[in-house]
N, CA, C and O of each residue as an XYZ file, in Angstrom:
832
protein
N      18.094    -32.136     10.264
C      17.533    -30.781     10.175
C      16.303    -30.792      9.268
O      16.539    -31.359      8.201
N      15.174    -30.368      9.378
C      14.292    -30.308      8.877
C      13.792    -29.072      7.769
O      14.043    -27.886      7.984
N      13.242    -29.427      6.877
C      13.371    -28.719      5.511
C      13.107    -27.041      5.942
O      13.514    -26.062      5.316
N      12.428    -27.051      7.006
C      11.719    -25.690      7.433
C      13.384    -24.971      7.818
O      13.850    -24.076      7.114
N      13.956    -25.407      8.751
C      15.191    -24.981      9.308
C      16.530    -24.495      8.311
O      17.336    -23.565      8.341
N      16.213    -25.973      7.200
C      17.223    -25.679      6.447
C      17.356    -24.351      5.127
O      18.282    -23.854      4.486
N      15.781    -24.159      5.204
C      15.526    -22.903      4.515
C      15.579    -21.468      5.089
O      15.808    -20.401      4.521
N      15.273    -21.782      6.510
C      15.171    -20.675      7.382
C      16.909    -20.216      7.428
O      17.195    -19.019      7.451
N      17.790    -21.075      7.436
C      19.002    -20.771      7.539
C      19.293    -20.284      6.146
O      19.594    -19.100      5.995
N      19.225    -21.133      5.068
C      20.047    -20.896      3.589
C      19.816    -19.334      3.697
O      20.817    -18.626      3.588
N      18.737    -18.808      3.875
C      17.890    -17.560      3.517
C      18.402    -16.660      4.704
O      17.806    -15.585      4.625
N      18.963    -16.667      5.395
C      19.123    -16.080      6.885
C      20.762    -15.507      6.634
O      21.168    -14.498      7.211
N      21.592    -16.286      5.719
C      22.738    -16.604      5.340
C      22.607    -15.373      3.887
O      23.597    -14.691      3.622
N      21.328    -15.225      3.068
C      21.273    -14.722      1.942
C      20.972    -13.190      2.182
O      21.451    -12.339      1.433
N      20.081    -12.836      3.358
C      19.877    -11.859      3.621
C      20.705    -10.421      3.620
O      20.185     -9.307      3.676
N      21.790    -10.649      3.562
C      22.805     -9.225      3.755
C      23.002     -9.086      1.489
O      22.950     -8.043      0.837
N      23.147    -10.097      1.104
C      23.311     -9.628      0.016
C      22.067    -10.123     -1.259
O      22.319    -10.615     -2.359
N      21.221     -9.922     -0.896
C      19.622    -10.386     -1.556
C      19.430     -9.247     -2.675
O      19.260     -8.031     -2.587
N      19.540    -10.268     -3.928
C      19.161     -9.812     -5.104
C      17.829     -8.981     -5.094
O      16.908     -9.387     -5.803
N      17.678     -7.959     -4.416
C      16.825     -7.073     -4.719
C      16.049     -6.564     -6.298
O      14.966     -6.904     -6.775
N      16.739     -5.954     -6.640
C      16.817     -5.424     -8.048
C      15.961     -6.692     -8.893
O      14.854     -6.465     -9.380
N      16.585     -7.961     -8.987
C      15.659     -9.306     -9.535
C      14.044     -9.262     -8.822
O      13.035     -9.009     -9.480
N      14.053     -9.515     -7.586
C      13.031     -9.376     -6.575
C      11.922     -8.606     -7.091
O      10.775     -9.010     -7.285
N      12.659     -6.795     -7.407
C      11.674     -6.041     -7.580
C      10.685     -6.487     -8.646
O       9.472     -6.655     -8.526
N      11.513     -6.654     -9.789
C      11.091     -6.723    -10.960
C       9.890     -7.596    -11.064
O       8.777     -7.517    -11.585
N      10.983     -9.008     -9.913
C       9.177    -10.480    -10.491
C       8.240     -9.990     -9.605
O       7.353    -10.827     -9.435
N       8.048     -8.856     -8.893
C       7.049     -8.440     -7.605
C       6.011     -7.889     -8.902
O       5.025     -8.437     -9.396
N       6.615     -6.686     -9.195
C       5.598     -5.565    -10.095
C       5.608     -6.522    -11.122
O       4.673     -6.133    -11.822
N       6.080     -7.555    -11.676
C       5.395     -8.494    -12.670
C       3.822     -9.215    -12.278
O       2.743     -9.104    -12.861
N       4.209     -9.989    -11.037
C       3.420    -10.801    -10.508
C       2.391     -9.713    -10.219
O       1.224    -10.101    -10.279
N       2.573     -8.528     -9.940
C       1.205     -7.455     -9.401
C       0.810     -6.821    -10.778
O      -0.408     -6.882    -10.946
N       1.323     -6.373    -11.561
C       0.669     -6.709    -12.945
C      -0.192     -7.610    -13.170
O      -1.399     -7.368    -13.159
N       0.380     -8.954    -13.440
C      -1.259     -9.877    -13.793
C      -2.105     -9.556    -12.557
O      -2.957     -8.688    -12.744
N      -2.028    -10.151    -11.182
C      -2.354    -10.839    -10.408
C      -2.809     -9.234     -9.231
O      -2.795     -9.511     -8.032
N      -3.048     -8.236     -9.466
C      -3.214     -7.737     -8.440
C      -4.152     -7.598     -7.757
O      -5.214     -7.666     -8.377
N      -4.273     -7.333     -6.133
C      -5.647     -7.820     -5.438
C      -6.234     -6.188     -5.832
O      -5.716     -5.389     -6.612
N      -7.202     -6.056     -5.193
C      -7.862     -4.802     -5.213
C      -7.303     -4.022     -4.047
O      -6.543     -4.474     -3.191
N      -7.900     -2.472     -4.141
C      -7.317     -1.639     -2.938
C      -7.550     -1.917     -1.303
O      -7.107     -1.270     -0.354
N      -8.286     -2.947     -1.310
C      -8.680     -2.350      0.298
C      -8.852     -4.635      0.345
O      -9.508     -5.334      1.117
N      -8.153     -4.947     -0.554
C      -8.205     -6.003     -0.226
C      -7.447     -7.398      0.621
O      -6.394     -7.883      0.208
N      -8.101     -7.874      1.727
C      -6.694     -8.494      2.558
C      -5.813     -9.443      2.097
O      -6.307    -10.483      1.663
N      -4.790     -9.334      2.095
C      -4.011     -9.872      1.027
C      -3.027    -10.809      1.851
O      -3.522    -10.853      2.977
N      -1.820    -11.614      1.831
C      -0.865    -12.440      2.373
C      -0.040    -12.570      0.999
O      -0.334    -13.030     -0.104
N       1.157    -11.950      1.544
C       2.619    -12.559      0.646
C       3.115    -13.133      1.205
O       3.691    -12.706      2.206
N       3.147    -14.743      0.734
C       3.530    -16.167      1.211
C       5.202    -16.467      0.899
O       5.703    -16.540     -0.223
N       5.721    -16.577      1.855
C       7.402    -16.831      1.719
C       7.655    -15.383      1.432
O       7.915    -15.291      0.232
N       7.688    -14.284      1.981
C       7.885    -13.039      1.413
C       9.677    -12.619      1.436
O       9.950    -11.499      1.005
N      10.580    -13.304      1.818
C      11.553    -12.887      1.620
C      12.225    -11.167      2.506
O      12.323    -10.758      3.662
N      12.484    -10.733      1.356
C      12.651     -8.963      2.095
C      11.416     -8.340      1.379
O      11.475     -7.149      1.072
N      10.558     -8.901      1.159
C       8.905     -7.906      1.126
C       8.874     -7.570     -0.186
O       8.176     -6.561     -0.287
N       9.448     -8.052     -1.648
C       9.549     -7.162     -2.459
C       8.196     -6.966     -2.803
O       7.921     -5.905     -3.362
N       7.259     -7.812     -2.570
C       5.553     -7.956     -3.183
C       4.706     -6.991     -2.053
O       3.760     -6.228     -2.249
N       5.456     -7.347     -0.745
C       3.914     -6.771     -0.056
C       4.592     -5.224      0.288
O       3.898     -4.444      0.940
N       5.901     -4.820     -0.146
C       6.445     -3.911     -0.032
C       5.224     -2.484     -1.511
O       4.478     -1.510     -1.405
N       5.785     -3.314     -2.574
C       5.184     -2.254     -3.449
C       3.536     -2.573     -4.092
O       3.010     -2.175     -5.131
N       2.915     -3.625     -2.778
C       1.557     -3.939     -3.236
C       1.258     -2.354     -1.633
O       0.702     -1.269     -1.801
N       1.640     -2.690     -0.824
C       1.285     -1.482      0.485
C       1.831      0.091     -0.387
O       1.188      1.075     -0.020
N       2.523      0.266     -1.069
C       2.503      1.809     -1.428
C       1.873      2.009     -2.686
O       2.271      2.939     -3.388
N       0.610      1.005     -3.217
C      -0.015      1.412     -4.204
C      -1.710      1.164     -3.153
O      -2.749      0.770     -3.682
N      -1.632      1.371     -2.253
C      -2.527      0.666     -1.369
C      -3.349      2.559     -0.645
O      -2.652      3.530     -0.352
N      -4.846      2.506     -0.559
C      -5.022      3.384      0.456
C      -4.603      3.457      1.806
O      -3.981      2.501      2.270
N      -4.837      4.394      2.468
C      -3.951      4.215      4.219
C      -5.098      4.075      4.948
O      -5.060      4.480      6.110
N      -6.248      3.528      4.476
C      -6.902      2.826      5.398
C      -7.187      1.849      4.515
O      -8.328      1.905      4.056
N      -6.350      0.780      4.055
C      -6.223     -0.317      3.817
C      -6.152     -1.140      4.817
O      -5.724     -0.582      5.828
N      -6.485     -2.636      4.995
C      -5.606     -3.659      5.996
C      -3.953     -3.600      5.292
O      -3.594     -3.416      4.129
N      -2.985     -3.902      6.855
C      -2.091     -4.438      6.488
C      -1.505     -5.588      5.601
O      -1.968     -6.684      5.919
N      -0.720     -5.617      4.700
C      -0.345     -6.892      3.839
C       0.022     -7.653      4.828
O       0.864     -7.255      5.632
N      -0.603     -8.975      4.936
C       0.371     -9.867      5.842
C       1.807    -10.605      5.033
O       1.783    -11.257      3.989
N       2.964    -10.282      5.843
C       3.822    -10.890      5.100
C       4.769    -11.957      5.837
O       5.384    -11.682      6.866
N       4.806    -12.885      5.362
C       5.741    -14.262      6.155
C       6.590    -14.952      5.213
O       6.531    -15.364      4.054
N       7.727    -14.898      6.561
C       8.706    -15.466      5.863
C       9.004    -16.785      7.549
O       8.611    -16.941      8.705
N      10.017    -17.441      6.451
C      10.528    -18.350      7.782
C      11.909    -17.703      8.230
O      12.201    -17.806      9.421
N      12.679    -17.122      7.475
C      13.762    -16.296      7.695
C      14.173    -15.085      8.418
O      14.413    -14.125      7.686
N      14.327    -14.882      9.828
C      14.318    -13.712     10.600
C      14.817    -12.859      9.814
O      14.174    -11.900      9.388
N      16.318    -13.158      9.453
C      16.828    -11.763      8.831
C      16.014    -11.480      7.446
O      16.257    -10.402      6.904
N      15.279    -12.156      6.962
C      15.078    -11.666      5.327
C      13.569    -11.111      6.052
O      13.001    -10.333      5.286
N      12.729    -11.366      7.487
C      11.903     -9.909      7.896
C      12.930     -8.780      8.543
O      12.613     -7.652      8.167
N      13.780     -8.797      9.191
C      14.178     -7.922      9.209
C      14.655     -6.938      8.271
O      14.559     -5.717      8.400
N      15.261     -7.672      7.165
C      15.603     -6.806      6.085
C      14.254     -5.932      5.410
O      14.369     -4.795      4.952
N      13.186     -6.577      5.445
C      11.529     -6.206      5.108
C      11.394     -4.830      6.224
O      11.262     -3.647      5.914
N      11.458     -5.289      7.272
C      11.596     -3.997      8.028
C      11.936     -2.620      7.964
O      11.380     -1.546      8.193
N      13.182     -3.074      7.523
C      14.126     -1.935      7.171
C      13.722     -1.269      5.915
O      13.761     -0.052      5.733
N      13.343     -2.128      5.088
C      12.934     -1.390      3.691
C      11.866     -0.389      3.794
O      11.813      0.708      3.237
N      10.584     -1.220      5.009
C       9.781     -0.435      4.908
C       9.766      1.028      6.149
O       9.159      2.076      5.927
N      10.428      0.797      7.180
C      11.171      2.018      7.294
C      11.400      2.972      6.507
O      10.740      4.012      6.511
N      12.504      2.700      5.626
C      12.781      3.663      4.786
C      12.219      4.458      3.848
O      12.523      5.557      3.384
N      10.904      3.307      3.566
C      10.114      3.785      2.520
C       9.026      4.601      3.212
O       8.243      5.121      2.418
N       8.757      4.870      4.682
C       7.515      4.915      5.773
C       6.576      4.472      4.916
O       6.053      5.056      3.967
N       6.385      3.219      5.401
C       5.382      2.281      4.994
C       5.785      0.937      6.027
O       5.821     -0.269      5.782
N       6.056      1.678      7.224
C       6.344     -0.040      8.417
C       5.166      0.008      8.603
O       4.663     -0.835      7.860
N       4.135      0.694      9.378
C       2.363      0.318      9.517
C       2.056     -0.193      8.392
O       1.489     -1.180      8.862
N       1.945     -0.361      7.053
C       1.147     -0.960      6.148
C       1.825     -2.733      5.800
O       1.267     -3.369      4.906
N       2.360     -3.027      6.149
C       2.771     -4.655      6.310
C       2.688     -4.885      7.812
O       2.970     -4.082      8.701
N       2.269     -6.076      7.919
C       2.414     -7.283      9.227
C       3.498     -8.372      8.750
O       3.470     -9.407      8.084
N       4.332     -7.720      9.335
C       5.476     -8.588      9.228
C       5.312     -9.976     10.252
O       4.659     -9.928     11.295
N       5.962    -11.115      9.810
C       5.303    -12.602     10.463
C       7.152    -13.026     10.769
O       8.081    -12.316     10.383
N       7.290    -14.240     11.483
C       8.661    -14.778     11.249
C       7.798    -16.343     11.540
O       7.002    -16.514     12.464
N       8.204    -17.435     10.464
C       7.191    -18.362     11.110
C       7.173    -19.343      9.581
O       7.636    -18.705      8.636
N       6.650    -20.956      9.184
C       6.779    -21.357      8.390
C       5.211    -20.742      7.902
O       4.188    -20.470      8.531
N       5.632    -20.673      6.327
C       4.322    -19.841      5.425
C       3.363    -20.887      5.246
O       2.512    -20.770      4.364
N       3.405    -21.966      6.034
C       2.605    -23.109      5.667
C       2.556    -23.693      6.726
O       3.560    -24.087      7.320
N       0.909    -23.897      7.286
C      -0.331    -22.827      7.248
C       0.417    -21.076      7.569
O       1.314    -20.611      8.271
N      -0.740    -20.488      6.430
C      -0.509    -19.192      6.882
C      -1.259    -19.181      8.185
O      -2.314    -19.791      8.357
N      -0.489    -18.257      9.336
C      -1.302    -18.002     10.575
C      -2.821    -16.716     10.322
O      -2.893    -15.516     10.588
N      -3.762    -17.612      9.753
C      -4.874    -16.590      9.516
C      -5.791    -18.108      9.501
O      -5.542    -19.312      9.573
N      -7.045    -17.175      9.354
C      -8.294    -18.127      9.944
C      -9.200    -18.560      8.312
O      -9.289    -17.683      7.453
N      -9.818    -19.990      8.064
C     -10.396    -20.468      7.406
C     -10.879    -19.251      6.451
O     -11.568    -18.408      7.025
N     -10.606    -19.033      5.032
C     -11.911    -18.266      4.155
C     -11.577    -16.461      4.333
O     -12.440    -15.750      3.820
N     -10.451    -15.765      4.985
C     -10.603    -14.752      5.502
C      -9.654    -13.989      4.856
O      -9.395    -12.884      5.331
N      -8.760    -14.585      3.293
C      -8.033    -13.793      2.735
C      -8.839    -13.658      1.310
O      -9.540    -14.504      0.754
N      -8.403    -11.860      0.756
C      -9.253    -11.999     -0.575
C      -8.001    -12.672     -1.292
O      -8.364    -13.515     -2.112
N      -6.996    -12.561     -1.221
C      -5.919    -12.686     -2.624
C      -4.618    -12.947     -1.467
O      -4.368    -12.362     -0.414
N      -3.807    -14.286     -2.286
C      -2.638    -14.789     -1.639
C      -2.161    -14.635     -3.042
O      -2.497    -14.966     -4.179
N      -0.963    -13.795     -2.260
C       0.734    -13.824     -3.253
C       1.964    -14.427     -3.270
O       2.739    -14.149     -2.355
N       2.234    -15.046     -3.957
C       3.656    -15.940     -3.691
C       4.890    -16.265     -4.690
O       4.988    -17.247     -5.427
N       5.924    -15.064     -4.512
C       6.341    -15.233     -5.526
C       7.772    -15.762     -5.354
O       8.402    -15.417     -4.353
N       8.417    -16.711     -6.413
C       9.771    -17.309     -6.585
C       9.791    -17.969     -5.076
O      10.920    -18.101     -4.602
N       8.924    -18.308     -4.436
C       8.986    -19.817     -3.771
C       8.048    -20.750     -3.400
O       7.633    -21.129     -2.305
N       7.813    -21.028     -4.479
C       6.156    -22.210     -4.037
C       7.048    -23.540     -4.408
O       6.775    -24.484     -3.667
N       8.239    -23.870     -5.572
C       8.953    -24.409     -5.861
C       9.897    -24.972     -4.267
O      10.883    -25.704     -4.352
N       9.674    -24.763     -3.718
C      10.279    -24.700     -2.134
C       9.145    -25.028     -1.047
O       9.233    -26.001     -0.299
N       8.435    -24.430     -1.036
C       7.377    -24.709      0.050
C       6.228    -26.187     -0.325
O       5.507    -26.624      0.572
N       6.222    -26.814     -1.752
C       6.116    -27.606     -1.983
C       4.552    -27.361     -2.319
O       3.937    -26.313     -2.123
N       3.957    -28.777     -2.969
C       2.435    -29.067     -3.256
C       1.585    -28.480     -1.720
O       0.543    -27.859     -1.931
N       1.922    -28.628     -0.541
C       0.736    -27.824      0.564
C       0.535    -26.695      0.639
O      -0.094    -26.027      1.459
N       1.116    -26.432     -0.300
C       1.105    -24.493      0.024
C      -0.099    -23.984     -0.835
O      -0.844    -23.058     -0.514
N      -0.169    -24.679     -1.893
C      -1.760    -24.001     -2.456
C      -2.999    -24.776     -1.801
O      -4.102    -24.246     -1.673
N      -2.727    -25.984     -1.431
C      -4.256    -26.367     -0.707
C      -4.156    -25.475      0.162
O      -5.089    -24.678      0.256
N      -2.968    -25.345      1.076
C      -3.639    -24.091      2.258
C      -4.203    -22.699      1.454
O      -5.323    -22.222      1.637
N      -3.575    -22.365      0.884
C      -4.259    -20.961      0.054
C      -5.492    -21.574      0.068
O      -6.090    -21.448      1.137
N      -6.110    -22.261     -0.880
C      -7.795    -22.562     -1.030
C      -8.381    -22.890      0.151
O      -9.605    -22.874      0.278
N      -7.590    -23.206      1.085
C      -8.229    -22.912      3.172
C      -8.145    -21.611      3.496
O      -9.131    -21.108      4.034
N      -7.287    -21.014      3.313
C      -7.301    -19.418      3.787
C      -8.020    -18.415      2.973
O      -8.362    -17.337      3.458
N      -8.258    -18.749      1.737
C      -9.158    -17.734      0.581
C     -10.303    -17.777      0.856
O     -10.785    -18.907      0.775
N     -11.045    -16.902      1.195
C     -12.618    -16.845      0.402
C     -13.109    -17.204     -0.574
O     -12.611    -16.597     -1.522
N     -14.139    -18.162     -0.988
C     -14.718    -18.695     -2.255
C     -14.491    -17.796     -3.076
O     -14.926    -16.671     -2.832
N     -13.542    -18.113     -4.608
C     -13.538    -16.896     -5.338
C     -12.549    -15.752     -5.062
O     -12.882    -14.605     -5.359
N     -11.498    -15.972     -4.577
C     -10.742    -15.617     -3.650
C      -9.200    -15.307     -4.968
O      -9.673    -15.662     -6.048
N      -8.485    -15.076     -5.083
C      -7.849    -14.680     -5.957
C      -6.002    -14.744     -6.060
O      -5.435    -13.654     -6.117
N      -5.389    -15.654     -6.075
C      -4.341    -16.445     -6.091
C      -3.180    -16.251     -7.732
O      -3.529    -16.446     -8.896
N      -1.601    -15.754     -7.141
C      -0.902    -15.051     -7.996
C       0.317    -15.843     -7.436
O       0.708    -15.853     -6.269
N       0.733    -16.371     -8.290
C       2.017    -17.108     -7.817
C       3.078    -17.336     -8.905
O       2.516    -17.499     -9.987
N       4.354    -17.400     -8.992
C       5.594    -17.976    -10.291
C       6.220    -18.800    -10.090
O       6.640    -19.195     -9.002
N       6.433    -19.305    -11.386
C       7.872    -20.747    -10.521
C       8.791    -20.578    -11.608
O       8.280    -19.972    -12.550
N       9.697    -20.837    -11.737
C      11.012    -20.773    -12.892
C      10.495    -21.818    -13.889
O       9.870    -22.836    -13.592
N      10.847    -21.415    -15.110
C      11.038    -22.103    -16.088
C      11.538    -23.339    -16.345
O      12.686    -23.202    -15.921
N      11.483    -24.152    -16.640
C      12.221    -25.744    -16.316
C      13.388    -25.686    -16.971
O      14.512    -26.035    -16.608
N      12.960    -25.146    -18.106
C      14.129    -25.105    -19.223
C      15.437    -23.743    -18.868
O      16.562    -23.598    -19.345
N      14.972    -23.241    -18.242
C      16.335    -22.031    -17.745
C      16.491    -22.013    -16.291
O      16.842    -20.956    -15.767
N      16.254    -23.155    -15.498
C      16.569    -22.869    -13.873
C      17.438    -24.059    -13.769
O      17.302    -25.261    -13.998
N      18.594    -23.112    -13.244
C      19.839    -23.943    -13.109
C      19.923    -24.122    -11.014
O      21.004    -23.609    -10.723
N      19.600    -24.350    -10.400
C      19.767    -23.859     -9.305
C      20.579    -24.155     -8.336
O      19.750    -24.616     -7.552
N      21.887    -24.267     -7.627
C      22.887    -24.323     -6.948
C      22.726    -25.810     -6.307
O      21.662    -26.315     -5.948
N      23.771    -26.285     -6.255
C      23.738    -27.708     -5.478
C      22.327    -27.418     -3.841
O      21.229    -27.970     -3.776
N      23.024    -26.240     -2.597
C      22.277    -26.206     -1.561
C      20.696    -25.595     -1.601
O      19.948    -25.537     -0.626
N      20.389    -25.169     -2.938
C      19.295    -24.313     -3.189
C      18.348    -26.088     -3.950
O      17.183    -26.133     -3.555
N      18.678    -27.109     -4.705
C      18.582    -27.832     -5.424
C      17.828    -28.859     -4.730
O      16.759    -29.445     -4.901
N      19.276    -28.865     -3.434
C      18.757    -29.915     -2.384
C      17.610    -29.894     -1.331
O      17.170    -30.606     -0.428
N      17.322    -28.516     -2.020
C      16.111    -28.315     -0.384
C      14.599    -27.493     -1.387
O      13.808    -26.653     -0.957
N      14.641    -28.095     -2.704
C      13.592    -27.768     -4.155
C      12.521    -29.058     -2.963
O      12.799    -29.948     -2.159
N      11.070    -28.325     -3.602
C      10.066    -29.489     -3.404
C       9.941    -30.339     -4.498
O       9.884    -29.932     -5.658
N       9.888    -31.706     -4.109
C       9.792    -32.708     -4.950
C       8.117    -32.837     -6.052
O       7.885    -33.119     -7.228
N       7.358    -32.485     -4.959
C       6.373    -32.854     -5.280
C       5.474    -31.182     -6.128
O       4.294    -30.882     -6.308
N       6.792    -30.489     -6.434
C       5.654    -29.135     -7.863
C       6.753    -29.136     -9.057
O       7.955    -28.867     -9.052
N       6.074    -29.448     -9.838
C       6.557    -30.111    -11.347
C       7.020    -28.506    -11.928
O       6.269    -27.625    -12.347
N       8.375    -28.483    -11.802
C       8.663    -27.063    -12.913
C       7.612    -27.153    -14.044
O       7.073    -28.193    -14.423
N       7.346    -25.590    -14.651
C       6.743    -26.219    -15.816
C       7.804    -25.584    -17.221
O       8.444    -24.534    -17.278
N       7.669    -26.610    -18.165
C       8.430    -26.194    -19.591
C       7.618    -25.054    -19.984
O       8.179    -24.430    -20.884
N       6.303    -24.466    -19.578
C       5.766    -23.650    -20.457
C       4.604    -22.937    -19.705
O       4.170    -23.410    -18.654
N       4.118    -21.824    -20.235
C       2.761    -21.245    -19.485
C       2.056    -22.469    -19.470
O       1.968    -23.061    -18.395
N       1.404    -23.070    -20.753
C       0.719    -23.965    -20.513
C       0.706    -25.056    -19.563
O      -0.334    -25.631    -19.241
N       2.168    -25.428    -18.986
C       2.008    -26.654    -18.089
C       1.509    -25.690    -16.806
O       0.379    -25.803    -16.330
N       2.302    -24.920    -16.409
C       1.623    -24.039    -15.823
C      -0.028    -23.913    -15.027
O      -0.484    -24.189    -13.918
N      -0.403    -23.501    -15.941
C      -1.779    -23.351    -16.190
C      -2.448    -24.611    -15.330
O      -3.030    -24.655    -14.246
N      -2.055    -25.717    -16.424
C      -2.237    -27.234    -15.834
C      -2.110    -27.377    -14.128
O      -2.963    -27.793    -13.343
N      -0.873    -26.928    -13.879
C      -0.833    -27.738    -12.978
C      -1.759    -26.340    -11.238
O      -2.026    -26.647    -10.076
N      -1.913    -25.022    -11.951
C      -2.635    -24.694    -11.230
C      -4.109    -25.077    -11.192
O      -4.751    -25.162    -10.145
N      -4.594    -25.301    -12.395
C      -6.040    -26.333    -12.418
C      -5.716    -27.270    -11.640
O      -6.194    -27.013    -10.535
N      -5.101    -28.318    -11.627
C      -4.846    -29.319    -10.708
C      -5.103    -28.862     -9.325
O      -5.860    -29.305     -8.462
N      -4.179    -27.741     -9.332
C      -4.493    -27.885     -6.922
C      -5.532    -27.218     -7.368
O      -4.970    -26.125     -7.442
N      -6.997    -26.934     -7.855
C      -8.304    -26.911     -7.785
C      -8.885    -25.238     -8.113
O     -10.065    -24.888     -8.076
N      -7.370    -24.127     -8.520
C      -7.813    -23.367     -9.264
C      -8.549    -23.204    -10.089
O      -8.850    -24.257    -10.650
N      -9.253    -21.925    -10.650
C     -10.059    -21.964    -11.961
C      -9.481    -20.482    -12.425
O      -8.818    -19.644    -11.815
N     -10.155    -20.533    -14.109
C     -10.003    -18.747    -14.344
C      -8.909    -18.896    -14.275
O      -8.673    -18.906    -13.067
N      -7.638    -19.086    -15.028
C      -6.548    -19.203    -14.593
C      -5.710    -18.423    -15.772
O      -5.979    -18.797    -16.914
N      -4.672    -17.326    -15.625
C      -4.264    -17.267    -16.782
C      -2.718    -17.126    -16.022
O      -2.358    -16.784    -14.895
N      -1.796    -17.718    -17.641
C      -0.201    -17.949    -17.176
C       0.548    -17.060    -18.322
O       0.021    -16.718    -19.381
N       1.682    -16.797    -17.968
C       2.839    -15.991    -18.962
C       4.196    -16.220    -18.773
O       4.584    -16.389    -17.617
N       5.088    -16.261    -19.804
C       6.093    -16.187    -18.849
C       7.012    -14.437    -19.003
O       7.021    -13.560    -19.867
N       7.646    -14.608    -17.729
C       8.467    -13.154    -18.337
C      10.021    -13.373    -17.759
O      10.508    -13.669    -16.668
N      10.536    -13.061    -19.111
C      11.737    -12.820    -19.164
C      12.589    -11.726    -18.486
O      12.256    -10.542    -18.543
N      13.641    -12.130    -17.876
C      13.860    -11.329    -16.760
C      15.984    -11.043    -16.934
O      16.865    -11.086    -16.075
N      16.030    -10.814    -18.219
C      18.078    -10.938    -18.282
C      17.610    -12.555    -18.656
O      16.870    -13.025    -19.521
N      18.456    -13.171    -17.517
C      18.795    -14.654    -18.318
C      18.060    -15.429    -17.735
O      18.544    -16.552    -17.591
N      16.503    -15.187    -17.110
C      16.130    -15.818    -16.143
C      14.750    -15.707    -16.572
O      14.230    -14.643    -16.909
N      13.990    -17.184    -16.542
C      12.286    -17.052    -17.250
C      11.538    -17.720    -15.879
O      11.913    -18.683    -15.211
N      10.393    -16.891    -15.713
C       9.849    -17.404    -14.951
C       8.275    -17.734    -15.064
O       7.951    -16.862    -15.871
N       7.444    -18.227    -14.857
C       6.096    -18.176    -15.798
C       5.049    -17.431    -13.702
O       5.059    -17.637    -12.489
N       4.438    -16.637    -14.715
C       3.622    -15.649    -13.969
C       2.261    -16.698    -13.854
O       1.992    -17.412    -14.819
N       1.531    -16.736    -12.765
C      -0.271    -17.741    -12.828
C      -0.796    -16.635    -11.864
O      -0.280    -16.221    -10.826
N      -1.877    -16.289    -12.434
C      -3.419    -15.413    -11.937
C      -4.555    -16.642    -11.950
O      -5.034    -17.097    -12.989
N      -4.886    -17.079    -10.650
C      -6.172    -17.818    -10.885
C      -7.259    -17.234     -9.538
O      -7.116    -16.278     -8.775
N      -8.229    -18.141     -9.636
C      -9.298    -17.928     -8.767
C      -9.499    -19.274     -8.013
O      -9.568    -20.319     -8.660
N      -9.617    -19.264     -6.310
C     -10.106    -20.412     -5.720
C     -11.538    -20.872     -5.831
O     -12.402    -20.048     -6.132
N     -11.888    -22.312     -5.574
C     -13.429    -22.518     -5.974
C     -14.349    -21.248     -5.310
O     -14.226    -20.292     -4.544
N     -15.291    -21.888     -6.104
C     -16.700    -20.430     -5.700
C     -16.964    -21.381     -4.141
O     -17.319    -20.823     -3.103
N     -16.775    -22.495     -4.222
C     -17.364    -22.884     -3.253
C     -16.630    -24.386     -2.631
O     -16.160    -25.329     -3.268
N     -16.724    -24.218     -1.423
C     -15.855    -25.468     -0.462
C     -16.229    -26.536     -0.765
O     -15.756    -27.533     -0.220
């Protein structure tokens, strides 16, 4: 089974009882530092049940573009669905079902990619594609757990990307978003109950 499948399921399996309430919180964290502008086209990468492109679309004008949001998990868009139903806000997301890597969008044509509590999963390709899908200068918001407080379940453990280094601290952080070729970069972490996660706001090169 291939890593795409085996996530598409774990998550498909998680969907009826999805820590929302946690969700919300690292969303309006991550849109705190990291938020795009009003009318700006945006992608929440691995979006889960939408908690990011859910309350980035109701701070949004209504002639905004849609948030694009993708997940690989049918039920965790369907559950996105439903939320935004409820909230009437289904026109302001593009809901996707599909691996978040490549996002299905064209070279240079997003202002700001969001990705929160799974880049740790989708592995090191997920930000070179961001710096393919951003516009020079383009504006990139992403978290990963704390090294030192992420305990994570044997089946959640086994299907972690090898290749994105938890970090012990904002600062490694920081580091290792300079590395995939960010700039302007600022990191935090926020404490969340018993759970730390470090927040990164950076910028893609000015230029290809």
């Amino acid at each position: 089974m291939t890593q795409t499948a085996s996530l598409a399921g774990l998550f498909d399996e998680l969907a009826g009882s999805y820590d929302h309430a946690h969700h919300e919180e690292m969303a309006g964290a991550l849109l705190a530092l990291a938020g795009p502008g009003a009318r700006d086209a945006v992608a929440d990468v691995a979006c889960g049940a939408g908690a990011v492109a859910l309350q980035l679309a109701r701070s949004r004008p209504a002639d905004a573009p849609p948030v694009l949001a993708v997940d690989v998990s049918s039920r965790m868009i369907e559950a996105g669905r439903a939320r935004a139903a409820a909230l009437s806000a289904a026109g302001a997301v593009d809901w996707r079902v599909g691996d978040a890597v490549p996002l299905p969008v064209p070279d240079g044509s997003l202002d700001a990619v969001l990705c929160a509590s799974s880049l740790h999963f989708l592995g090191g390709r997920a930000p070179a594609d961001w710096c393919r899908a951003l516009r020079p200068g383009g504006h990139v918001g992403f978290s990963l757990p704390l090294a030192t407080h992420f305990r994570p379940s044997g089946r959640f453990a086994a299907l972690l990307a090898r290749d994105v280094p938890l970090p012990e601290s904002a600062r490694d952080a920081a580091s290792y978003a300079t590395a995939c070729g960010f700039h302007d970069v600022t990191s935090r972490v926020h404490v969340a109950g018993d759970r730390r996660v470090v927040l990164i706001s950076a910028r893609a090169p000015a230029r290809r």
